[in-house]
C-alpha positions in Angstrom: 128.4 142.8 99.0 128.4 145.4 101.9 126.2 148.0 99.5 123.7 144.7 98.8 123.5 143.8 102.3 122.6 147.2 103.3 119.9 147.7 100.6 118.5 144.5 101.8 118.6 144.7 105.3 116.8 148.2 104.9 114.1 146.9 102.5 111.0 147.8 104.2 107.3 147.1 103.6 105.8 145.1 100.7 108.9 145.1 98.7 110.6 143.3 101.9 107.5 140.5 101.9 108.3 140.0 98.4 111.8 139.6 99.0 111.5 137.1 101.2 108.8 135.0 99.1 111.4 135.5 96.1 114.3 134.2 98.3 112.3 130.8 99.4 111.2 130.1 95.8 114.3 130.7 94.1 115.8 128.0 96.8 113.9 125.4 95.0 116.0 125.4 92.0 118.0 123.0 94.0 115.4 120.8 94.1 114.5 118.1 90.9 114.3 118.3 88.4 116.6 121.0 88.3 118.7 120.6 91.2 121.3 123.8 91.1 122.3 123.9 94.7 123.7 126.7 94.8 120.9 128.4 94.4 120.3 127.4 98.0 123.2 130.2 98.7 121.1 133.8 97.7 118.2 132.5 99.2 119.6 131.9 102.8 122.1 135.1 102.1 118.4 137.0 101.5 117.1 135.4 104.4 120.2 136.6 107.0 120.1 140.1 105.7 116.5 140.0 106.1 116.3 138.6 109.6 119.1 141.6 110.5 116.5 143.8 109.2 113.8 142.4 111.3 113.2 145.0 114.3 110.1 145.6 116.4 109.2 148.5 118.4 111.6 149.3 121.5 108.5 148.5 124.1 107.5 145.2 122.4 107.2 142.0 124.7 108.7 139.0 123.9 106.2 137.7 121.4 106.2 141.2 119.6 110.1 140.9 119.3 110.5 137.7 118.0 107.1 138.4 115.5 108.7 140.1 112.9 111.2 137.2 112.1 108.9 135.0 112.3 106.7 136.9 109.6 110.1 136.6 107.6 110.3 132.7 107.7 106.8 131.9 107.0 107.3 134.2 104.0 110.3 132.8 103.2 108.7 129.4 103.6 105.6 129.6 102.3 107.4 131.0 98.6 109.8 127.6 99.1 106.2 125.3 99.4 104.2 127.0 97.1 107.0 126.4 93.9 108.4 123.7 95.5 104.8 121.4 95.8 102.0 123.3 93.4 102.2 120.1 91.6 100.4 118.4 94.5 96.9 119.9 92.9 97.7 117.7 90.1 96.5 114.8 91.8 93.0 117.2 92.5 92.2 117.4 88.8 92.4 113.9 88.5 88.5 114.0 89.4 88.4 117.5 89.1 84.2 117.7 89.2 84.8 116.5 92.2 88.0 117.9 93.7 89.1 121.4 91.9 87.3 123.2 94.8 90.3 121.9 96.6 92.9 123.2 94.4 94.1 126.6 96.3 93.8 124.4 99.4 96.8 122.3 97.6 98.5 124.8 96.2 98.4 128.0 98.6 96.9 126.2 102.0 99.8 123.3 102.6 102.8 125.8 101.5 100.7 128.6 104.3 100.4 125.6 106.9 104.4 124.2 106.2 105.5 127.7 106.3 105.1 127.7 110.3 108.1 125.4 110.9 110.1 127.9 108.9 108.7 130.9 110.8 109.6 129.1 114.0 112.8 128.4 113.3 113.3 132.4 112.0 112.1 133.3 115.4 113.8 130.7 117.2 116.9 131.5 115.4 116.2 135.5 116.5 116.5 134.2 120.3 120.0 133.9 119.7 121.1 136.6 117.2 124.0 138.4 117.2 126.3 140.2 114.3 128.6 137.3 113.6 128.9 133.8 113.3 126.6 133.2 115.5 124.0 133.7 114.1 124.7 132.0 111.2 124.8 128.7 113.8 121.6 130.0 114.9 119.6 129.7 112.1 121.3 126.4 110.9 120.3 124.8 114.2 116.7 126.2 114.1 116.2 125.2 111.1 117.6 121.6 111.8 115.4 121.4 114.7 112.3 122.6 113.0 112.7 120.3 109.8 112.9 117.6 112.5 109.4 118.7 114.1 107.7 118.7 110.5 108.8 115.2 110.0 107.2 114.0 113.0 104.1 116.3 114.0 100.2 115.4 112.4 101.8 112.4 111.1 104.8 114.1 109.5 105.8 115.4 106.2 109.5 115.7 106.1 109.0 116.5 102.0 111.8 119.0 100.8 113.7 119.5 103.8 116.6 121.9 102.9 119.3 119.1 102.9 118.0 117.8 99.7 119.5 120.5 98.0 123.1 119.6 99.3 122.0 116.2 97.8 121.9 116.6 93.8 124.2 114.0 92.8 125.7 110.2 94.7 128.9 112.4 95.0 126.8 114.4 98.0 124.6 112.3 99.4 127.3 109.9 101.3 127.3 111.7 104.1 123.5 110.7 104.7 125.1 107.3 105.8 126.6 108.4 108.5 124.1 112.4 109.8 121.2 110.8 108.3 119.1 113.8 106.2 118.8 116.0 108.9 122.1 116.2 110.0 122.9 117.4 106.5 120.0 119.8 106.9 121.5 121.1 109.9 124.7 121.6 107.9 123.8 122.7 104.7 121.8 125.9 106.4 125.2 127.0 107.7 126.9 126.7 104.6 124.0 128.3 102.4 124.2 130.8 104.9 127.8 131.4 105.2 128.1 134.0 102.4 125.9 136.9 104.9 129.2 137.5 106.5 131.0 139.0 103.5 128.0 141.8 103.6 128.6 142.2 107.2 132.2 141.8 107.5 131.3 140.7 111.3 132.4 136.6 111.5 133.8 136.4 108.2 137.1 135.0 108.8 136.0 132.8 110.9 132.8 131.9 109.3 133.5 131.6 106.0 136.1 128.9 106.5 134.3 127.0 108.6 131.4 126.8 106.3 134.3 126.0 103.5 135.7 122.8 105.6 132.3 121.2 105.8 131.5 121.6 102.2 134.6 120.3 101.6 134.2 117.6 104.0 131.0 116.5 102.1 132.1 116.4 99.1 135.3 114.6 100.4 133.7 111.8 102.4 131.6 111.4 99.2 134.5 110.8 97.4 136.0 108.6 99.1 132.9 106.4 99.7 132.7 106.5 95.8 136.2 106.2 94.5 138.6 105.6 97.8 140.1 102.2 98.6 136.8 100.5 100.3 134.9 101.3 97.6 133.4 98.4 96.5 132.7 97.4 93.1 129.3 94.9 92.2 130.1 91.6 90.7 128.0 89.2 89.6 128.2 86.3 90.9 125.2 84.3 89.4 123.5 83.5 92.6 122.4 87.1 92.8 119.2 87.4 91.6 117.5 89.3 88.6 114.9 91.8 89.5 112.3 93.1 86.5 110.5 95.9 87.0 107.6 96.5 85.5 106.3 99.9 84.4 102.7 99.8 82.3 102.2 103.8 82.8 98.2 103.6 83.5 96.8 106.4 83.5 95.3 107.6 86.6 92.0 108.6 85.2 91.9 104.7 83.8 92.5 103.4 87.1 89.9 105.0 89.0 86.9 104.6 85.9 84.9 101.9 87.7 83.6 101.2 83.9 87.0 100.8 82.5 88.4 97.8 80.9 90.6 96.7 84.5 91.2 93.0 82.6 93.1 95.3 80.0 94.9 96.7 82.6 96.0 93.4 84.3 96.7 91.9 81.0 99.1 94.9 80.7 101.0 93.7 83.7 101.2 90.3 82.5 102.4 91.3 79.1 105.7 93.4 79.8 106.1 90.3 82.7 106.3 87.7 80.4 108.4 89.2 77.9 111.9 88.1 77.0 114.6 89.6 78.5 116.8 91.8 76.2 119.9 90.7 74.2 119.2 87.4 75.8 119.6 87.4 79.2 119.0 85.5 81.9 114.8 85.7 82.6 114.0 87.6 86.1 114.0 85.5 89.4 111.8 88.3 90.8 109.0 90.6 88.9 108.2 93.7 90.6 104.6 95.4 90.0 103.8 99.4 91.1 101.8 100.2 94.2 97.9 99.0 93.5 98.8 98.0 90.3 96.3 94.8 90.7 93.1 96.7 89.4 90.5 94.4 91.7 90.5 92.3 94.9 92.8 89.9 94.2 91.6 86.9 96.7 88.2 87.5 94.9 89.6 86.4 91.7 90.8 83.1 91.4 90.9 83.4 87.9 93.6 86.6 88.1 95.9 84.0 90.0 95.3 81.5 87.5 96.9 83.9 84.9 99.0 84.9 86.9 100.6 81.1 87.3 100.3 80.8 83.6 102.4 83.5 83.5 105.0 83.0 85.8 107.5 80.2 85.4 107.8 77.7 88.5 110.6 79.7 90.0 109.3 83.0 89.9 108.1 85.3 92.4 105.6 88.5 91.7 105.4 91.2 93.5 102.6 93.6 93.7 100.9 96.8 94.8 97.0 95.7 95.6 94.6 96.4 97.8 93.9 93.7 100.6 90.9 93.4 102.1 90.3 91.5 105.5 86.7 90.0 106.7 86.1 91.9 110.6 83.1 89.6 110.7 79.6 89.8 110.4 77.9 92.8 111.3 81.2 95.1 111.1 82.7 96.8 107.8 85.6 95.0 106.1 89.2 96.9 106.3 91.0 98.1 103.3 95.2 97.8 102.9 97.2 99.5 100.5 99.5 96.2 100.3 102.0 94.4 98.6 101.6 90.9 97.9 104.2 88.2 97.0 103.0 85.4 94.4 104.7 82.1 93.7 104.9 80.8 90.2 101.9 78.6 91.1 99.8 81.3 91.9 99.8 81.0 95.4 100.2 84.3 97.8 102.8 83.3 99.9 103.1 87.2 101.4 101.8 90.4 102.6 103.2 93.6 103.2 100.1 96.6 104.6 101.3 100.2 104.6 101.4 101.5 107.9 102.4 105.5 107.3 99.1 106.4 105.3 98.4 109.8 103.6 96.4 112.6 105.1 93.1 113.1 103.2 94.8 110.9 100.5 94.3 107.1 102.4 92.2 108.1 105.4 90.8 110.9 106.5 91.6 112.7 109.8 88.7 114.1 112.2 86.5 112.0 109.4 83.1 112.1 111.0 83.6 116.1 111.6 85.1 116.9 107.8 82.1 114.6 105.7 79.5 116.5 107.2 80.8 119.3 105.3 80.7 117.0 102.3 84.7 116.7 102.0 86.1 113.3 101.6 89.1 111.0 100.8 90.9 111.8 97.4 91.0 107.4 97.2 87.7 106.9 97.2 87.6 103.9 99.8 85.0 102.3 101.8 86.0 104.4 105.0 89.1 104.2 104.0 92.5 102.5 104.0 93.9 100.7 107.6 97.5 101.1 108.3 98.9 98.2 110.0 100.1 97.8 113.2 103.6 97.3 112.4 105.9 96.6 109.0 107.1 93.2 108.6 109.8 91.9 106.4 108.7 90.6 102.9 110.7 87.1 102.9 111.1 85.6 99.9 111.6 81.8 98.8 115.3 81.0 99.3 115.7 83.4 102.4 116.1 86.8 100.2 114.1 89.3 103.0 112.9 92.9 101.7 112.1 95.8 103.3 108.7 96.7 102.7 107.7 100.5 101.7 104.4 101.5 99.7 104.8 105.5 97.8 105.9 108.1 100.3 106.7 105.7 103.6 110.4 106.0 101.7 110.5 109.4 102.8 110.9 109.0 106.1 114.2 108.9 107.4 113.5 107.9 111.4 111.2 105.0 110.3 114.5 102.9 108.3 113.8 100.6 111.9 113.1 97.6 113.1 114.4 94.8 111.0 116.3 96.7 108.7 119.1 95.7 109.2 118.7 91.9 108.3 117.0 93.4 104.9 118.8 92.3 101.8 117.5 95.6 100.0 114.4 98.4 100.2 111.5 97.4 98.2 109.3 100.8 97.1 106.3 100.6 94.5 104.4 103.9 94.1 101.9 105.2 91.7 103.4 108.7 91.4 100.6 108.6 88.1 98.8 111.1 90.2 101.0 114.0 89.4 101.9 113.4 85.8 104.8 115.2 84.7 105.6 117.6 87.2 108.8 117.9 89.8 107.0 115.5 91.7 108.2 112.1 90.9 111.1 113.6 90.5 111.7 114.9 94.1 109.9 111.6 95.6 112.9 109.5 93.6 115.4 111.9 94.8 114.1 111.3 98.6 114.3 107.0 97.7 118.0 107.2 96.4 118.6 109.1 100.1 116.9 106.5 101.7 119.0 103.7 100.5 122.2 105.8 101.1 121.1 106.2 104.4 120.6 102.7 104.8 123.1 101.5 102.9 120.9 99.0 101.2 120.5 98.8 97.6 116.7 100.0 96.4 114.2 98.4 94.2 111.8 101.1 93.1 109.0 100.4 91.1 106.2 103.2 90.3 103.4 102.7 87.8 104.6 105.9 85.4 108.1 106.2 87.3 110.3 106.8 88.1 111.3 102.8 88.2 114.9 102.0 89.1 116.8 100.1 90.7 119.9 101.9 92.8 122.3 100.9 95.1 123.7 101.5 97.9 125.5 104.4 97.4 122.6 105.8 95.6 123.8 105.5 92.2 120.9 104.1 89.6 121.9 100.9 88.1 119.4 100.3 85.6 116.0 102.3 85.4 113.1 103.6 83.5 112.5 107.2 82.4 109.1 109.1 83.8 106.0 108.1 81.7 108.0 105.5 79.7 106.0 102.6 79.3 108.4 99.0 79.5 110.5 96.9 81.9 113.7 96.8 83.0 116.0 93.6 84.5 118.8 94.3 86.5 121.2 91.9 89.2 120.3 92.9 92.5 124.0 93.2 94.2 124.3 91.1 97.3 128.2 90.8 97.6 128.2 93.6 100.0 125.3 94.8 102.3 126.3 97.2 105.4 122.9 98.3 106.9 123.3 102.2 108.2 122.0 102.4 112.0 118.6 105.2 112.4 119.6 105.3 115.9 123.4 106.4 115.2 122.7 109.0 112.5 119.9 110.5 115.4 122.6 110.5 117.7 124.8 112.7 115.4 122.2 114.7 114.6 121.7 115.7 118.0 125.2 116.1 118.5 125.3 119.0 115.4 122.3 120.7 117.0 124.0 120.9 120.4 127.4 122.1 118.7 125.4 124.6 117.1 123.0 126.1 119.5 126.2 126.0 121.8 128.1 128.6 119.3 125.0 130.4 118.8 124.3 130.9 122.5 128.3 131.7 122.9 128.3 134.3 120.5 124.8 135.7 122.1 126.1 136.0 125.0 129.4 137.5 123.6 127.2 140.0 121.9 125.1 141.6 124.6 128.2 141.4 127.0 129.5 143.8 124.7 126.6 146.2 123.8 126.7 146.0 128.0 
């Protein structure tokens, strides 16, 4: 390890910019589909040995000191983005005559732009480097911080932070409950880390067991979540209802053709809705429908509603992704909603849910009057868009049954579980994850929902028009579900015996507490260090 470390460290020029793109891509190997975490290890070993290797001229200022780290984390980053989201210029070819222009924008300009937070942590982390431990703790708590800032900043895009790869499997996602995502970030970068010190031999013994007794404490808190005494196991009850979800896989090219069939496409809906339940169950109290799946303006249809009531029986409630339009009165454009509506068995909308986190350039476009001068507009093509709502409101369903209402990638936002969560019975998410076919994608954004509802600890009712459509509980685990691009329903008993909602503002207060523990043995050993260079 020493020899390796040294070749490494020493690695100079374009071979050492390769290494560190090599080390962020291989690090997505953790991620779905595949998810081999340890992976995760040789690319933040890489990155270490790297960042020892990172020196600048003696007579550099500040910024010229801390620059050639930072180079190292944006490459380092930028080969993480670029093979963990190329799939995202999928959703460009969709319309490509329209859109492929785009396409290195998607798949080389997002990864370039992400790659920042990585290159600030790498510097930040240089701050406080030393030749042991420390510095290990330094770059765990940089990166912590930064994966924060890239979940909040320009709207956010917390996609892929690092602690998804210590999250493969229910067994190791417990711990989300009580850190929340980023605390597990936080943690996981010291562990991934931890294996540096063997090349080094500075920290080691101290280092290495640390990093041992928090792995081991992850997995152990997982298992006893899962498996100890207050584990608790679902029963049904018969007053817990049965949820279907419904999953036609419409293509997205069918979906935006203003000259397709859309009655086929509702009919579709209504089909797998109506249909028996298998091995002769008992029929679904609640239907669940993907994000827009309602190909037209609903409250312009009367007749949609009428089939609709036809199709339900008198107890049954529909949910489903649509777009809502509201009337601002004459002489002003009407707003647009990415919403979810809830429909009685009569037909009646007795409920509305808007988005209110909408996509960049997907649902709205920022700077708009600036960017369509230069001709570039909105991937949903929208009448000026979609409105976000002011605030999210509880979906409360006929008997008192409330849902938590998230439309596609709201779910991945870990500080926004808030509000009125915790009087939600469960997480209700429809997507439409049809506009990146079979790629990681869907894979990674279902991967991000199961977090959620472990976070939460509320049970999730996903429902996507391609996939993938499950329903989990609370401790993440799927409980029934539907493969990507599988076309069919499922019905499943939405557990209510046990619901134990996870506070936001307690995990953010761990959080913070991790960061401080870190930054304070970072800053130790820092000071340790030049103490004795002195």
């Amino acid at each position: 390890m020493e020899r390796l470390a040294d070749k490494v460290i020493l690695v100079w020029g374009f071979r050492r910019m390769l290494l560190a793109v090599f080390a962020g891509a291989f690090g997505v190997l953790a991620l779905p589909p595949i998810g081999f975490f340890a992976a995760m290890f040789v690319s933040f070993t890489l990155l270490v040995w790297l960042i020892d290797g990172s020196a600048a001229a003696p007579n550099s200022n500040p910024v010229g000191r801390l620059w050639p780290s930072f180079v190292i984390g944006w490459l380092f980053g930028f080969g993480y983005f670029v093979a963990g989201l190329w799939w995202l210029g999928h959703a460009l070819m969709i319309d490509a005559e329209e859109f492929a222009w785009a396409l290195p924008l998607a798949i080389f300009g997002l990864p370039a732009l992400l790659a920042i937070f990585y290159g600030l942590a790498t510097a930040l982390a240089r701050v406080f480097w030393s030749d042991g431990i420390g510095r290990i703790a330094a770059l765990a708590a940089s990166f912590g911080l930064l994966e924060w800032t890239r979940s909040v900043v320009f709207t956010g895009f917390p996609w892929n932070a690092i602690g998804y790869a210590m999250t493969p499997v229910p067994l190791m996602m417990q711990s989300a409950h009580v850190i929340g995502i980023m605390g597990i970030t936080a943690l996981a970068v010291f562990v991934f880390s931890a294996p540096a010190l063997l090349g080094t031999r500075q920290g080691a013994k101290l280092g290495l067991p640390l990093a041992a007794l928090i792995f081991a404490a992850h997995l152990g808190y997982g298992a006893y979540t899962l498996y100890g005494p207050s584990a608790v196991t679902p029963k049904a009850d018969g007053k817990s209802p049965v949820v279907r979800l419904v999953q036609p896989m419409i293509e997205q090219t069918a979906k935006m053709d203003s000259d397709g069939d859309r009655a086929a496409i509702f009919e579709k809906h209504l089909k797998l809705s109506a249909e028996p339940p298998k091995d002769g169950s008992k029929k679904p109290d609640i239907i669940v429908w993907p994000e827009t799946a309602i190909p037209f303006i609903l409250t312009d249809n009367q007749d949609a509603l009428t089939r609709i009531a036809d199709t339900l029986d008198d107890n049954q409630i529909l949910m489903a992704g649509a777009v809502r339009v509201e009337d601002m009165g004459p002489g002003n454009p009407p707003r647009y909603y990415n919403s979810i509506y809830v429909i009685d068995g009569r037909g009646q909308i007795i409920g509305a849910a808007d988005k209110v986190h909408l996509v960049p350039f997907g649902e709205y476009m920022p700077f708009e009057s600036i960017l369509n001068e230069f001709g570039i507009q909105n991937i949903v093509e929208m009448p000026g868009g979609f409105s976000a709502a002011a605030n999210r409101q509880l979906l409360t369903l006929p008997g008192g049954l409330k849902l938590y209402p998230l439309v596609c990638y709201e779910i991945i936002f870990p500080d926004e579980m808030t509000g009125d969560i915790g009087s939600a019975a469960a997480i209700l998410n429809v997507t439409n994850d049809a506009w990146f076919g079979a790629t990681p994608g869907p894979y990674q954004h279902f991967q991000q929902a199961r977090v959620r509802a472990v976070e939460t600890g509320l049970p999730l009712i996903r429902d996507g028009n391609s996939g993938i459509s499950a329903l989990v509980d609370a401790k993440g685990r799927v409980v029934a579900g539907l493969a990507l691009n599988e076309t069919g329903f499922v019905d499943a008993t939405l557990d209510r015996s046990a619901f134990s909602s996870g506070s936001t503002y307690a995990r953010q207060r761990y959080f913070w507490l991790i960061e401080i523990l870190l930054f304070a043995i970072a800053a130790g050993s820092r000071f340790g260090f030049v103490f004795k260079q002195n």
